[in-house]
C-alpha positions in Angstrom: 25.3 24.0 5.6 28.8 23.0 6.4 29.2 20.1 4.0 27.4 21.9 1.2 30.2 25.2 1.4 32.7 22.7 0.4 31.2 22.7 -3.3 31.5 26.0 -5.2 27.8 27.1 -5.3 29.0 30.2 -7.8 29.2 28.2 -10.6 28.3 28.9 -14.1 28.5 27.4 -17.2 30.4 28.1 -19.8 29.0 27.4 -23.5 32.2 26.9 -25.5 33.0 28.1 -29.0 33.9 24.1 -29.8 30.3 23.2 -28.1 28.9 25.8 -30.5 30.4 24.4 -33.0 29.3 21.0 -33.2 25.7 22.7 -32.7 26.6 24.2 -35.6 27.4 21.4 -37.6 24.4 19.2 -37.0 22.3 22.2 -37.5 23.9 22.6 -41.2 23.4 18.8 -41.9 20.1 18.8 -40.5 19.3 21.6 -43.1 21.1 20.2 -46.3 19.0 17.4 -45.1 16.5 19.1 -45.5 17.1 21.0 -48.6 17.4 17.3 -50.0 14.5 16.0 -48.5 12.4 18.8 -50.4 14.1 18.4 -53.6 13.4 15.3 -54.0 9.7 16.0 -52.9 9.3 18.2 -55.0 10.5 16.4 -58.3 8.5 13.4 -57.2 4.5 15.2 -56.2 2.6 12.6 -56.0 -1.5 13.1 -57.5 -4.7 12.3 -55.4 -4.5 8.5 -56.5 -2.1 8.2 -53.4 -4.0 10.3 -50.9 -7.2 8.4 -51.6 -5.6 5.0 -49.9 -7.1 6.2 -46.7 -10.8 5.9 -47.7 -10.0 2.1 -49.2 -8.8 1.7 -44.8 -12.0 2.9 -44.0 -14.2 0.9 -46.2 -12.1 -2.0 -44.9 -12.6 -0.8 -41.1 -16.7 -0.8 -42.0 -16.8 -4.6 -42.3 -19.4 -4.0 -44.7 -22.0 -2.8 -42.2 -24.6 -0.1 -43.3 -24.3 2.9 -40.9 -24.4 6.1 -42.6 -21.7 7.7 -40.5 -19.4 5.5 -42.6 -19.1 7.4 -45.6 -18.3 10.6 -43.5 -15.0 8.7 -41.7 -14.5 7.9 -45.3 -14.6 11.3 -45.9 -12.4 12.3 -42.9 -10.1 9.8 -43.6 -9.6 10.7 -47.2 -8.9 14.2 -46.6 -5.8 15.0 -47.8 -7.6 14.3 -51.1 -10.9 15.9 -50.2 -9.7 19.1 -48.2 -7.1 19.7 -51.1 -9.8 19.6 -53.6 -11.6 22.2 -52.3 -8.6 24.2 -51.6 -7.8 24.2 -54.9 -4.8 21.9 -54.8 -4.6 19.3 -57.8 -1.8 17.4 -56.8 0.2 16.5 -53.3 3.1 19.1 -52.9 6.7 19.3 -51.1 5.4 22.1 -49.1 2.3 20.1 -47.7 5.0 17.4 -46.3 7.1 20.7 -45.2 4.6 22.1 -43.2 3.0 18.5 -41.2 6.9 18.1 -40.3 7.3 21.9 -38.8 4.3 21.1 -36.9 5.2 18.0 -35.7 9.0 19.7 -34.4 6.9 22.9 -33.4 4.1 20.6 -31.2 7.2 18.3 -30.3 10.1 20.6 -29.0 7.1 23.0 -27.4 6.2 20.4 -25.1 9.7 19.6 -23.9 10.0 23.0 -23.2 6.6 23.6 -20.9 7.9 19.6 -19.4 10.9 21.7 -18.0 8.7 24.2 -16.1 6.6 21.4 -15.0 9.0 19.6 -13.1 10.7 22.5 -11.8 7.2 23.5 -10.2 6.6 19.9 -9.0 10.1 19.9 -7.0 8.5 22.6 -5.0 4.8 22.3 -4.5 6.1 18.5 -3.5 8.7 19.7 -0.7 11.2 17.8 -3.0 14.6 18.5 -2.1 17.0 15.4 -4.1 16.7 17.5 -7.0 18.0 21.0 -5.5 21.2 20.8 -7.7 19.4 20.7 -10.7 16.6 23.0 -10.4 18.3 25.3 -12.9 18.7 22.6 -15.7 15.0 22.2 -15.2 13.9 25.6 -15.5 16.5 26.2 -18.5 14.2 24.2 -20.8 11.5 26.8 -20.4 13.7 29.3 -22.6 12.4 27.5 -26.0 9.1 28.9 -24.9 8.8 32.5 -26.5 10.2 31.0 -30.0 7.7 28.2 -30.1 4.8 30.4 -29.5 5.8 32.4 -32.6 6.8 29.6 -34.9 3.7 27.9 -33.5 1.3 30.9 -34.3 3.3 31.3 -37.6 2.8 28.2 -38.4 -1.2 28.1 -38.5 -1.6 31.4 -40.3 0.8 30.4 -43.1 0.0 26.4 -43.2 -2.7 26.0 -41.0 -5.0 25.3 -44.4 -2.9 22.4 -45.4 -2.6 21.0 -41.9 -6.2 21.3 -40.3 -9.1 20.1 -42.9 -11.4 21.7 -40.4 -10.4 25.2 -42.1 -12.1 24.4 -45.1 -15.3 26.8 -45.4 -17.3 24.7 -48.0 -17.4 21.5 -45.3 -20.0 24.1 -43.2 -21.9 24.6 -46.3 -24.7 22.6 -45.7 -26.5 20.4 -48.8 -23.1 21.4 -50.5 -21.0 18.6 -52.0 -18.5 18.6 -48.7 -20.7 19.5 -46.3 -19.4 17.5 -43.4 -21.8 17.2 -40.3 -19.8 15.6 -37.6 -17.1 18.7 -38.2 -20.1 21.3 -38.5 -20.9 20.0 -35.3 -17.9 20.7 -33.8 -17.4 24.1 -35.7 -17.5 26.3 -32.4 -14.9 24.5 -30.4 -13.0 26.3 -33.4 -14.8 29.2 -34.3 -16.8 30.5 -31.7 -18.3 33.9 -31.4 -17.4 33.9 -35.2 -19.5 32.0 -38.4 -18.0 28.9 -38.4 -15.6 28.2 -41.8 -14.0 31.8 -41.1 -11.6 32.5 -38.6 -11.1 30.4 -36.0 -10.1 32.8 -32.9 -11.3 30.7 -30.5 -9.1 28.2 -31.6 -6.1 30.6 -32.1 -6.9 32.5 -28.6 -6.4 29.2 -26.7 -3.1 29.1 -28.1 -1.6 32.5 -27.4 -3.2 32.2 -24.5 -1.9 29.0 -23.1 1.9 30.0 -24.2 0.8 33.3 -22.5 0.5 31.4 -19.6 3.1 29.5 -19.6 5.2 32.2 -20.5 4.2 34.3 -18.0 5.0 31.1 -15.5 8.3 30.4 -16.4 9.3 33.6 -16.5 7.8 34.3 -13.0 9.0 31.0 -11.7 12.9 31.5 -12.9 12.7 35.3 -11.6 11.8 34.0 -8.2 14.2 31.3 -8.2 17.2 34.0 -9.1 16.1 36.3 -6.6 16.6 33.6 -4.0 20.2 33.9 -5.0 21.0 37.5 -4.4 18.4 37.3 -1.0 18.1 33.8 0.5 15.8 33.1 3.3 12.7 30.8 3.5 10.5 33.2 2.0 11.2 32.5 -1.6 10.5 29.2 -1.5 7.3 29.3 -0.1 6.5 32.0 -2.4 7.3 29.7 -5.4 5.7 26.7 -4.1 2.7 28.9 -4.3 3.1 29.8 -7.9 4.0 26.7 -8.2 0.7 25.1 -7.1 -1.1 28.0 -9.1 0.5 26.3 -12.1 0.6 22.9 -12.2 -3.5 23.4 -12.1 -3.0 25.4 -15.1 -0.5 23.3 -16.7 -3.0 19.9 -16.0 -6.1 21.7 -17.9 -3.9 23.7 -20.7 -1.5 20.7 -21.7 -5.0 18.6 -21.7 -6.8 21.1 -24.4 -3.7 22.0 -26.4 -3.2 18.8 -27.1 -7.0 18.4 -28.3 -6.1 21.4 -30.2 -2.8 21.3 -31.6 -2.7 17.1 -32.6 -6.5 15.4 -31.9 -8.0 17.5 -34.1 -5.8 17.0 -37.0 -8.0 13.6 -37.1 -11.4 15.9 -36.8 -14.0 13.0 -36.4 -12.0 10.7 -34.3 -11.3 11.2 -30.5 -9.9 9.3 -27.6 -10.7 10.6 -24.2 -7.4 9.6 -23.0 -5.3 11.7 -25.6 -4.2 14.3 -23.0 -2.7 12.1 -21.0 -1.2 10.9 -23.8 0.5 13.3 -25.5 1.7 14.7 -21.8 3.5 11.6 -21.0 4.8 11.4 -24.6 6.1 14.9 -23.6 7.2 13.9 -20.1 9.3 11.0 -21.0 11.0 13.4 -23.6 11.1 16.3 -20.9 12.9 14.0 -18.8 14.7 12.6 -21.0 16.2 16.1 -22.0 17.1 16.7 -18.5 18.7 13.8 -17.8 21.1 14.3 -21.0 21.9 18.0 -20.1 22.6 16.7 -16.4 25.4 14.2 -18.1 26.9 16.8 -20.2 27.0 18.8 -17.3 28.6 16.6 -14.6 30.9 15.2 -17.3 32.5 18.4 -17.9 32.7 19.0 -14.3 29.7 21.2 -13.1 27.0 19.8 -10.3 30.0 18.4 -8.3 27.3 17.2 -5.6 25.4 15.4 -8.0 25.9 11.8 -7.4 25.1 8.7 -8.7 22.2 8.4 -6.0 20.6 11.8 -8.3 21.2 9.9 -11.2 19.7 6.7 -10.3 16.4 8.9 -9.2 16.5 10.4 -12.9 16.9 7.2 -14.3 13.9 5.6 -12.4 11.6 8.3 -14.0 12.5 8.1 -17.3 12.2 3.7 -16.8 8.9 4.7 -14.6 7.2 7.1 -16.9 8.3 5.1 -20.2 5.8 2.3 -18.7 3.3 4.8 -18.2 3.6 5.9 -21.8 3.0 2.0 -23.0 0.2 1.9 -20.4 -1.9 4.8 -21.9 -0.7 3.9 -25.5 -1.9 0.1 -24.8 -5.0 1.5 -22.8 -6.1 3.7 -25.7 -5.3 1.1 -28.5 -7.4 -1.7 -26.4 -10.5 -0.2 -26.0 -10.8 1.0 -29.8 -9.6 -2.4 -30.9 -12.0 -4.4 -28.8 -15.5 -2.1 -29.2 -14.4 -2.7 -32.9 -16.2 0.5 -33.8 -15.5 1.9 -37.4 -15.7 5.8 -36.5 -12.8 5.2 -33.7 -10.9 2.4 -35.4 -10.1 4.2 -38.8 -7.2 6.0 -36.5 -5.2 3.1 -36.3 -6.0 1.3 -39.5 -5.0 4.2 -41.3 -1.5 3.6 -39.4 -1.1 -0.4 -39.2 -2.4 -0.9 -42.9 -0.3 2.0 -44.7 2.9 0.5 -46.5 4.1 4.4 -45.4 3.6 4.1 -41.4 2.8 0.4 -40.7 7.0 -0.2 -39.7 7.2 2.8 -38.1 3.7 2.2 -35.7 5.9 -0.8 -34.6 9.2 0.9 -34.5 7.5 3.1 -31.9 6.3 1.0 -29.6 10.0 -1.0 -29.5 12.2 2.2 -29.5 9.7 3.8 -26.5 8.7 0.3 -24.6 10.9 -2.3 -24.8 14.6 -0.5 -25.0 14.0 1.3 -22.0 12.3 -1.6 -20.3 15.2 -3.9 -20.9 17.9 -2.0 -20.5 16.8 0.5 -17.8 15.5 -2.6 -15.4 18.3 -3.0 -13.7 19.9 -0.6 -10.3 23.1 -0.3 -12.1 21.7 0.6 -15.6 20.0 3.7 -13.4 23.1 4.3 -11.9 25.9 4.6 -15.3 25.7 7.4 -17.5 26.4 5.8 -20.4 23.1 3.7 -20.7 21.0 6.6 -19.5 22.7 8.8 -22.7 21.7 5.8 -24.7 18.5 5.1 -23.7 17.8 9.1 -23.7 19.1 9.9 -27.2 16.9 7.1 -28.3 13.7 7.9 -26.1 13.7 11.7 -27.7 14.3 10.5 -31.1 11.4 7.6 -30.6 8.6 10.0 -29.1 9.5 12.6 -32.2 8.6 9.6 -34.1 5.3 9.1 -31.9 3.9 12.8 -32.4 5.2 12.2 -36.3 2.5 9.0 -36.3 0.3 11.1 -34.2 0.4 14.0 -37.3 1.4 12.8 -40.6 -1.1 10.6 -41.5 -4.1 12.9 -40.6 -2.3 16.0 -43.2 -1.1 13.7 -45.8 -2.5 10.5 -45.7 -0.2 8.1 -47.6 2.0 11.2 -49.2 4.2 10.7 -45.7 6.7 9.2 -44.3 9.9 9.0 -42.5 13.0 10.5 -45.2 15.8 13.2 -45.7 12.9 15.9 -44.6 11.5 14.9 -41.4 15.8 13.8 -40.5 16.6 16.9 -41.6 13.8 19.2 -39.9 14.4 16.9 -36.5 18.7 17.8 -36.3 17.6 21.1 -37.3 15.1 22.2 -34.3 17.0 20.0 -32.2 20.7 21.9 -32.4 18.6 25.2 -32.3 16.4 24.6 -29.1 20.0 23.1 -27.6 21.9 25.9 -28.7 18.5 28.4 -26.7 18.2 26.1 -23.8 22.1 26.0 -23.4 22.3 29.9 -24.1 20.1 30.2 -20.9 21.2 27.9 -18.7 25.0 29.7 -19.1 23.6 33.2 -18.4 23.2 32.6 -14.6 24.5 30.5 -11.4 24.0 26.5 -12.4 23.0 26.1 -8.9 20.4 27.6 -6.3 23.0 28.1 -4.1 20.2 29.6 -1.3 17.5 26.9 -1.8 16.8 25.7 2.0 17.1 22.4 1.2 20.5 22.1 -0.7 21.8 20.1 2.2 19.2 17.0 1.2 20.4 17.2 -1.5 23.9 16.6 -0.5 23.5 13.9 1.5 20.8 12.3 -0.6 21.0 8.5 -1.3 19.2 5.6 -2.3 
């Protein structure tokens, strides 16, 4: 490791009062943002007359054929007026458009974190060594954890009535006037061992559990990694690749159902069997996005002095790689629903490409996620200069916030959404406090794993 001595391995980062600062400062515009955004909400509630649009979609998504299930889809795609009736609500509040956009920066910033851990644990159960100098950005991600499992869980038992219209007891009521059988049907995915229309533990106890897992993960995996520090040797790296392994097989079944959980069935009757892989690479391309930008900050202030351009370039093709991906699944899903032409599966998108509130903003997505990257990351030297990765990564995380905002809003508040002071506001908010977390974390310990065995790949690493 003579080469790799040369470089001071005892670095650490130092998060300066002026960096704090300007953390700070988007954090309070993001709030008076936001303070705007609900007062002018809230002097402008709009009645059910707006909500209802989404069963007009639906009736225009039957082509006038005569199945019964139609009326139900109308049902479920009318529920911000339906599941408000019953809940007693007479007219579309700020606070419903407050809580879809804290779950949408809760779901959002959530998954960035867990994409940190995840490509920490691949580096190792791969044999990966490129990425040795930047393990510790990685892992650093994984600190937004513990507060999004309690704003998460907070979340649900304070909004999760407004959010979910599967809560709603009378649509289990059956020969009642909402009784809903396609979501009676599913009733114990959410319930179960309780009646369903009470309390959904099962549906809660995935999700403590899951961030109890990942969590625990995390925690375990950045322990390890530190330990390695003070010990060195072989042995902690094989013991990490283990947990490692151990979970990425967790991850792969946990990310799949939480996403089921936490964004599918905001839509109750409609699924897509490819909507875990979707909303993980809509994570991933964000995760990797965020590492990416932290990696800039960090060599342009003078840290990671053996990360080259050669690192950079490998960064850059996974966040060009994985934003193809993205458009595959996105273009995979959309196809098949378009071509079967079936009313129960097509209502998803009709509610999206037909609304004067999202139909810009479906197409917005697919250009600020697709086709910038695609263009401007196609080339070796685009990969290779840090000024169009920090473009094309500021833009990538702000685009897929706006893809699990399409994936959310119109299932809570049917055409009451949209894209204004509050969801701007809410977005800089989250985003300078999981920073200011992430960046809290990272500066608490060595920037590099300075005993990892395979440090010396990564100095000579080039491509």
């Amino acid at each position: 490791m003579a080469h790799v001595t040369n470089f001071n391995l005892d670095q650490k980062f130092d998060f300066t009062a002026a960096l704090k600062k300007s953390l700070m400062i988007m954090g309070g515009i993001g709030a008076l943002l936001l303070v705007l955004g609900i007062f002018t909400a809230g002097s402008g509630d709009h009645g059910h007359e707006a909500a209802g649009h989404g069963t007009e979609h639906v009736d225009a998504a039957a082509h006038g054929d005569d199945h019964g299930a139609h009326d139900d889809h109308a049902a479920e795609a009318g529920h911000a007026d339906a599941g408000h009736e019953d809940g007693g609500h007479s007219a579309f509040h700020w606070s419903e458009r407050f809580f879809a956009n804290l779950w949408i920066n809760n779901v959002y910033f959530a998954g960035i974190a867990i994409i940190g851990v995840f490509f920490f644990a691949i580096q190792y159960a791969s044999q990966a060594g490129w990425a040795t100098a930047i393990l510790r950005v990685m892992i650093s991600l994984g600190n937004w954890l513990p507060f999004a499992a309690i704003l998460m869980i907070v979340t649900y038992l304070v909004a999760g009535h407004d959010l979910f219209h599967w809560t709603h007891a009378d649509i289990y009521v059956k020969g009642g006037d909402h009784y809903d059988h396609i979501i009676d049907g599913k009733g114990s995915f959410f319930y179960w061992p309780l009646g369903k229309g009470t309390f959904p533990i099962f549906w809660l106890g995935r999700m403590v559990l899951f961030f109890g897992l990942w969590i625990f993960f995390f925690t375990k995996l950045k322990n390890l990694s530190l330990q390695e520090d003070i010990h060195g040797g072989d042995s902690y790296w094989y013991t990490i690749r283990k947990w490692s392994a151990i979970f990425l097989v967790i991850f792969a079944v946990s990310s799949s159902i939480s996403a089921w959980d936490w964004v599918m069935s905001i839509d109750t009757h409609w699924f897509s069997t490819l909507f875990g892989w979707y909303v993980f690479s809509s994570w991933f391309v964000a995760g990797l996005s965020a590492i990416t930008l932290i990696t800039i900050m960090l060599k342009e202030r003078g840290y990671l002095e053996m990360f080259n351009e050669n690192h950079l370039h490998d960064l850059g093709k996974f966040v060009f790689g994985f934003s193809i991906f993205w458009t595959y699944l996105w273009f995979s899903q959309f196809l098949l629903i378009y071509y079967a032409n079936i009313p129960e599966e097509t209502v998803y998108y009709i509610e999206r490409l037909r609304s004067d509130s999202y139909g810009g903003i479906f197409f917005l997505n697919l250009i600020v996620n697709f086709v910038l990257p695609f263009l401007v990351l196609m080339t070796r030297d685009a990969k290779r200069h840090t000024i169009f990765l920090k473009v094309v990564c500021t833009i990538i995380i702000i685009g897929h916030w706006i893809d699990f905002f399409l994936m959310v809003q119109p299932g809570t508040l049917g055409h009451n959404g949209g894209i204004g002071f509050m969801e701007v506001g809410m977005f800089m908010l989250y985003a300078s406090v999981v920073i200011f977390v992430v960046l809290s974390g990272l500066a608490k310990k060595n920037l590099i794993a300075k005993n990892h065995p395979m440090l010396e790949e990564t100095y000579h690493h080039h491509i």
